[in-house]
C-alpha positions in Angstrom: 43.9 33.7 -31.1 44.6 36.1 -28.2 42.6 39.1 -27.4 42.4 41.9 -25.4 39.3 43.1 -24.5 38.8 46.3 -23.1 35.4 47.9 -21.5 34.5 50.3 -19.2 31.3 48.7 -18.3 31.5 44.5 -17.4 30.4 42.9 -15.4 29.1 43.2 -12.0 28.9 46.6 -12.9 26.8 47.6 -16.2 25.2 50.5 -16.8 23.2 49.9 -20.1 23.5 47.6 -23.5 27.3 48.2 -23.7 27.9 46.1 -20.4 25.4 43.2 -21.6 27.4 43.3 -24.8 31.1 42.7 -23.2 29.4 40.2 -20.7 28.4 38.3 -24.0 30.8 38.9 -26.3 33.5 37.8 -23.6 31.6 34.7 -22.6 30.7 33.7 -26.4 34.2 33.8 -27.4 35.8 32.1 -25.1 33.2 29.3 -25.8 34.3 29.6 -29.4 37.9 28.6 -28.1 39.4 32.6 -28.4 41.8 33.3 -25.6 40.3 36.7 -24.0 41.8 38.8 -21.6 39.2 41.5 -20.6 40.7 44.6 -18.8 37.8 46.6 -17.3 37.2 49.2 -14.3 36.7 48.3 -10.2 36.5 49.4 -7.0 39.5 47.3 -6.2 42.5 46.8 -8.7 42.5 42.9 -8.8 43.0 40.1 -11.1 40.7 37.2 -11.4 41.4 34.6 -13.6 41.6 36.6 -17.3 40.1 39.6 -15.8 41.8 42.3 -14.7 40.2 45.3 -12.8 41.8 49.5 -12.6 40.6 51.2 -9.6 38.9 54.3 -11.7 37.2 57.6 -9.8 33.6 57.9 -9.9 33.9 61.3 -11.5 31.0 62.2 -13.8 32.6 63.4 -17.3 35.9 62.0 -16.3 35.4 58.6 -15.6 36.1 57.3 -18.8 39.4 59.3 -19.4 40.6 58.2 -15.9 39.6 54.5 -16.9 41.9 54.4 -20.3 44.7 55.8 -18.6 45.1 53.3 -16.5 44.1 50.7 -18.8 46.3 51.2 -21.5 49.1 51.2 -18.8 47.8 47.5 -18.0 47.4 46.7 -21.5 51.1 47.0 -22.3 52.1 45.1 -19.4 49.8 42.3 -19.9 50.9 42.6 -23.9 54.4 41.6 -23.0 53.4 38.8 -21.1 50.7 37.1 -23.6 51.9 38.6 -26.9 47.7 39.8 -28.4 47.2 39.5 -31.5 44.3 42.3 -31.6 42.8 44.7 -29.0 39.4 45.3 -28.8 37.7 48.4 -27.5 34.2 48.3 -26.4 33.2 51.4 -27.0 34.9 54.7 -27.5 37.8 56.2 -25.6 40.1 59.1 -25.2 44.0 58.0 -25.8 44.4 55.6 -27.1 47.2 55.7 -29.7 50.3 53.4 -29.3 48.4 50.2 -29.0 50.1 48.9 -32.1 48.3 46.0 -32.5 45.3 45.7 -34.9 42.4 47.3 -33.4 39.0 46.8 -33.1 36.1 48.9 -31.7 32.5 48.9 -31.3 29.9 51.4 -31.1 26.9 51.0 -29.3 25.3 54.8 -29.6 25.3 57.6 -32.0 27.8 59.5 -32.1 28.2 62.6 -29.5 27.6 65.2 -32.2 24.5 63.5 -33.2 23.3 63.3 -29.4 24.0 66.6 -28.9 21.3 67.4 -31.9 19.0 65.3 -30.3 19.7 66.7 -26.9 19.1 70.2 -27.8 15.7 69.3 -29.4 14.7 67.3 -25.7 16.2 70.5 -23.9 13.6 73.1 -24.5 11.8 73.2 -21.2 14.0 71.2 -18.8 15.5 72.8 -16.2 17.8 69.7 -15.6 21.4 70.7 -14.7 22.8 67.3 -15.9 21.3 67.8 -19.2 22.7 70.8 -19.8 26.1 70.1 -18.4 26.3 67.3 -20.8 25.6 69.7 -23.7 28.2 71.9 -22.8 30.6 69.2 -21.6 29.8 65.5 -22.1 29.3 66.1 -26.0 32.2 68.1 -27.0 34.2 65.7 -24.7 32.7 62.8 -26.0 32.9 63.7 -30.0 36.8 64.1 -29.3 36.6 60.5 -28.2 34.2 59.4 -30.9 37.1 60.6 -33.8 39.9 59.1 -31.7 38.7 55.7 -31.5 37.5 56.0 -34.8 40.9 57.1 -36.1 42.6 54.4 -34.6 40.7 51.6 -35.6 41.1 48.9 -38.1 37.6 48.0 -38.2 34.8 48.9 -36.5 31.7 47.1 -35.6 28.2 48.5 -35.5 25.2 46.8 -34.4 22.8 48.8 -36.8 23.4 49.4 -40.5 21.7 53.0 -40.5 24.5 53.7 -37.6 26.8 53.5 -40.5 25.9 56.8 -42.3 26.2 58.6 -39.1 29.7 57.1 -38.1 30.9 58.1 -41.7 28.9 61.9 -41.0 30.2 62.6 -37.6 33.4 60.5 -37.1 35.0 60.4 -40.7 35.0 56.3 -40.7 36.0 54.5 -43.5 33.1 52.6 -45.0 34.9 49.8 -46.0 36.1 49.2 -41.8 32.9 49.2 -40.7 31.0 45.8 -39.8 27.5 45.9 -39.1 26.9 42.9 -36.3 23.2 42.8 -34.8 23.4 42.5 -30.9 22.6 38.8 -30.3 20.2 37.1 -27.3 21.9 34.5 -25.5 18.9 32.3 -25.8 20.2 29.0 -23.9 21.3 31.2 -20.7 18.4 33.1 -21.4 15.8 29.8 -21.5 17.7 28.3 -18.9 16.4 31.1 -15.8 14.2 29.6 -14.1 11.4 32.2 -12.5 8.4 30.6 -11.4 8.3 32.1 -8.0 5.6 34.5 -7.8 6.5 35.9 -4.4 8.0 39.4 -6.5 4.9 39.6 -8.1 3.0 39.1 -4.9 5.3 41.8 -3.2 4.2 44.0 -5.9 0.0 43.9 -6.1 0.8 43.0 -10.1 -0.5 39.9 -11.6 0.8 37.9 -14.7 -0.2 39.5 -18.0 -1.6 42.2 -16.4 1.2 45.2 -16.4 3.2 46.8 -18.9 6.9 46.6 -18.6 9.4 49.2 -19.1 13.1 48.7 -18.7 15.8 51.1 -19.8 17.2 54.4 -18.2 15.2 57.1 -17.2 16.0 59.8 -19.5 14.5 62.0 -21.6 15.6 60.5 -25.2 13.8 57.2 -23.7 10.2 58.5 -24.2 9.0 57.4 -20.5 7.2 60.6 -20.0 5.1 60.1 -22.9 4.1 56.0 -21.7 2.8 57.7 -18.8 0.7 59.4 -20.2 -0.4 56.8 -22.7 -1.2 54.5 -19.5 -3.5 56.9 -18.2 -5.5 56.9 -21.1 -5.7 53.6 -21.2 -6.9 53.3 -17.8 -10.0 54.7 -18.7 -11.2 51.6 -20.5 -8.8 48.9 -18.1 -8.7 50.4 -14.4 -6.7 47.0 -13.4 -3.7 47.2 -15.6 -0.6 48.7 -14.4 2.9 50.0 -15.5 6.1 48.7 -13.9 9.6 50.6 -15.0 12.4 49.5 -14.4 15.7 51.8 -14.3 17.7 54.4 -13.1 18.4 58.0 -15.0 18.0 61.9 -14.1 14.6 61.9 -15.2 13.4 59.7 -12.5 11.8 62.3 -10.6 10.5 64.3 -13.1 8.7 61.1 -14.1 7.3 60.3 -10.5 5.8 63.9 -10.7 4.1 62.9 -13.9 2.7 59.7 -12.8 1.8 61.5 -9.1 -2.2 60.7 -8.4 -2.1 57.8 -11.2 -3.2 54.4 -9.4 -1.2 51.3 -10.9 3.0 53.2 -12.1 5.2 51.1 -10.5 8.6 52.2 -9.7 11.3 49.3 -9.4 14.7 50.9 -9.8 17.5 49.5 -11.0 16.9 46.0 -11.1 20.5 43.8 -10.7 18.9 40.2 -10.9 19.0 38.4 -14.7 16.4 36.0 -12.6 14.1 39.0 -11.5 14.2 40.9 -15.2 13.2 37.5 -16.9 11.0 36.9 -14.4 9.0 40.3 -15.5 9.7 39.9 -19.2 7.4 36.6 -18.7 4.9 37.8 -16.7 4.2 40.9 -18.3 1.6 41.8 -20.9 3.7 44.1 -23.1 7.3 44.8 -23.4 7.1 49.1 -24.2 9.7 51.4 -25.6 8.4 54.8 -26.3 11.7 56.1 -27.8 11.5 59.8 -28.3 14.7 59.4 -30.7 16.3 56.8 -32.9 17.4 54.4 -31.1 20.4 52.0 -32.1 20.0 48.4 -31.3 18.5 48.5 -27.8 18.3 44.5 -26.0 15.4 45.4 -24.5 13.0 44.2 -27.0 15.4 41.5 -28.4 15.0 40.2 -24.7 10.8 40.7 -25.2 10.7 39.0 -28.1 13.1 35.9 -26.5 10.7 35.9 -24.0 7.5 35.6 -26.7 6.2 38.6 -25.8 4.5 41.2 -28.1 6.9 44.9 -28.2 5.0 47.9 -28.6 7.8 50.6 -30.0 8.5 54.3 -31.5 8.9 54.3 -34.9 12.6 55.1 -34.9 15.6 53.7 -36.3 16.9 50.6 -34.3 13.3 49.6 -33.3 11.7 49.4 -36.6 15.1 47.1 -37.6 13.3 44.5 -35.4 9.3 45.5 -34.6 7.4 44.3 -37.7 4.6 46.5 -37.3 1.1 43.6 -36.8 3.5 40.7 -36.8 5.9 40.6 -33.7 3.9 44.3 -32.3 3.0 47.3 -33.0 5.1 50.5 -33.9 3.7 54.1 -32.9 4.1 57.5 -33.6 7.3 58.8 -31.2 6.1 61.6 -28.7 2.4 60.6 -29.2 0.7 59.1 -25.9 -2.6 59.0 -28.4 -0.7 56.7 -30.6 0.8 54.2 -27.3 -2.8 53.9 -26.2 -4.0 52.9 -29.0 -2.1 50.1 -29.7 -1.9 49.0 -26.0 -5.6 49.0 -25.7 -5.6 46.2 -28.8 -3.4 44.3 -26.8 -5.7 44.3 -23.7 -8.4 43.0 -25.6 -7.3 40.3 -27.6 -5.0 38.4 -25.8 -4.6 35.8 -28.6 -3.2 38.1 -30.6 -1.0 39.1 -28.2 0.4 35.5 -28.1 0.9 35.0 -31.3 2.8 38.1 -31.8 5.0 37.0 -29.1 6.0 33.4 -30.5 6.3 35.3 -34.0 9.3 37.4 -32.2 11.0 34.6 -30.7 11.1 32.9 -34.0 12.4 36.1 -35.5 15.2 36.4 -32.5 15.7 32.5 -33.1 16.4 33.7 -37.1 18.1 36.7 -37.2 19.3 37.9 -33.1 21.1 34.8 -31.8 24.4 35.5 -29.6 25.7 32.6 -31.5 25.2 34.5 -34.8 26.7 37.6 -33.4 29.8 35.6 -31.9 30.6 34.0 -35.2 30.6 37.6 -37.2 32.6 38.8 -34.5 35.2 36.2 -35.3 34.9 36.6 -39.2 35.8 40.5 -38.5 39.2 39.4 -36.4 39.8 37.1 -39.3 39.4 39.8 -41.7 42.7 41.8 -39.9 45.0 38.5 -41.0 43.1 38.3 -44.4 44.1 41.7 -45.1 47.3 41.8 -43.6 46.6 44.4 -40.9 49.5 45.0 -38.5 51.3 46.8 -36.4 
């Protein structure tokens, strides 16, 4: 089987879960023996081996649109040389009718309209430019793509099944396209990083199994603001813990405002390395994500868990699919740093617990989150298009 696979994010350059995904997928298949051609975005058009790169502007709202342009120009040319037998689209995009080839698409995120919901709830009281440009711009923009993709697809693949009822809501899918696919752990790459040095821990003043990790984007749907806050209660009773986050967004220096005169928050940045992020999943007490809103299927705590860690986690759709609430950690009340501490605080004092929690996720991730797993679903959903007879 031949496929083309197109994403915006790949990488070296990945912005968030979708760019881990296309990294994964693209690896797992070809392992599988699936001929994939992966057409993606650069800062140099280029072709290296079965990837080919579009030089695309860095132009905030735009970037996407520019991308597909370009990218579908590619895709025919490329078409008439290998002959695909499906296209698949990671993630949604403006344009992108006369494909005619069996399509598939997945969906990492609610859709726009559903984000713009939950960004007007987060918006009272920011004065954040960014947030509301991409009310007024970004959403609308972004719902037009949602519908297109949607609309063109032969099946679609989400990584959550309560995703499903908003995809049907928002973007008119057909139920009976949709496949739900869990994002998957690729636990022998994963296992396989070594990270023993404890020079980056050093450079830092943090010891092992003494801080509290955070890794996603700094924005407001992520909760961050409210961990803060959490860690300085629970400094009161453990002075020596601290708080390392890891990430980029536009909230990054409201949050450095909130954590100014607090001993112990730890800003990293955007952290590039797969060595240095395993490297802090091991070494760290907790894996945290104090989601202010539902969530889809974030890695972050499917790459805790892999690393037998306990996750502490909002109770909000995608991480209550995978926290089992006194089993693999503890889920909270969202916006509540009262609730955070709490549960943090049990993890400080008994470690044991702590430790069994953590081999109780990776046995979970073993079971039900294996890249492997997701590979193989990915496959039966590309079977599906002959089974059914889809064609163009």
């Amino acid at each position: 089987m031949r496929v083309c696979f197109v994403s915006f994010e790949y990488p070296p350059k990945i912005i968030g879960g979708a760019g881990t995904y296309a990294a994964h997928l693209v690896r797992g298949l070809d392992e599988k023996g699936i001929d994939v051609y992966t057409i993606t975005r650069g800062d140099k058009a280029r072709r290296d081996r079965k990837t080919y790169r579009v030089v695309t502007p860095n132009t905030i709202y735009w970037r996407r649109f520019c991308f597909i342009r370009q990218a579908i120009g590619l895709f025919h040319e490329l078409n008439s040389l290998y002959n695909f037998d499906l296209v698949h689209l990671n993630g949604t995009y403006p344009i992108i009718r006369g494909l005619k080839l069996p399509t598939v698409s997945t969906h990492h995120g609610f859709p726009n309209i559903k984000r713009a919901i939950i960004g007007l709830r987060l918006l009272k009281g920011s004065k954040s430019v960014l947030d509301i440009m991409d009310l007024v711009v970004k959403k609308p923009l972004g719902s037009i793509f949602d519908i297109t993709t949607v609309r063109a697809s032969d099946k679609i693949i989400c990584p959550n099944s309560s995703l499903v009822r908003y995809m049907m809501s928002y973007c008119f899918a057909d139920e009976q396209k949709i496949h739900v696919i869990p994002n998957g752990v690729d636990l022998k790459a994963f296992d396989g990083i070594e990270c023993f040095d404890g020079s980056l821990l050093s450079h830092y003043n943090i010891e092992r199994e003494n801080f509290l990790l955070y890794m996603g984007r700094l924005v407001s749907p992520k909760g961050v603001q409210y961990l803060i806050e959490a860690f300085k209660i629970v400094q009161r009773q453990h002075p020596n813990l601290k708080l390392v986050i890891v990430g980029r967004g536009n909230h990054e220096q409201q949050l450095r405002k909130i954590a100014r005169n607090t001993n112990g928050v730890l800003f990293l940045g955007y952290v590039h390395s797969i060595r240095v992020k395993k490297l802090l999943y091991d070494a760290s007490l907790s894996v945290v994500l104090p989601s202010a809103m539902d969530e889809v299927s974030p890695m972050v705590p499917l790459e805790g868990m892999a690393s037998s860690k306990p996750v502490i986690a909002s109770n909000v759709m995608g991480n209550s699919s995978m926290i089992k609430h006194g089993k693999n950690g503890f889920l909270t009340r969202p916006r509540d740093p009262e609730s955070l501490a709490k549960y943090i605080n049990v993890l400080c004092e008994d470690r044991a617990l702590g430790k069994r929690m953590g081999m109780y996720g990776r046995k979970l991730v073993e079971k039900e989150f294996t890249l492997d797993k997701m590979i193989n679903e990915t496959l039966k959903t590309y079977e599906s298009l002959r089974n059914e007879g889809i064609t163009r």
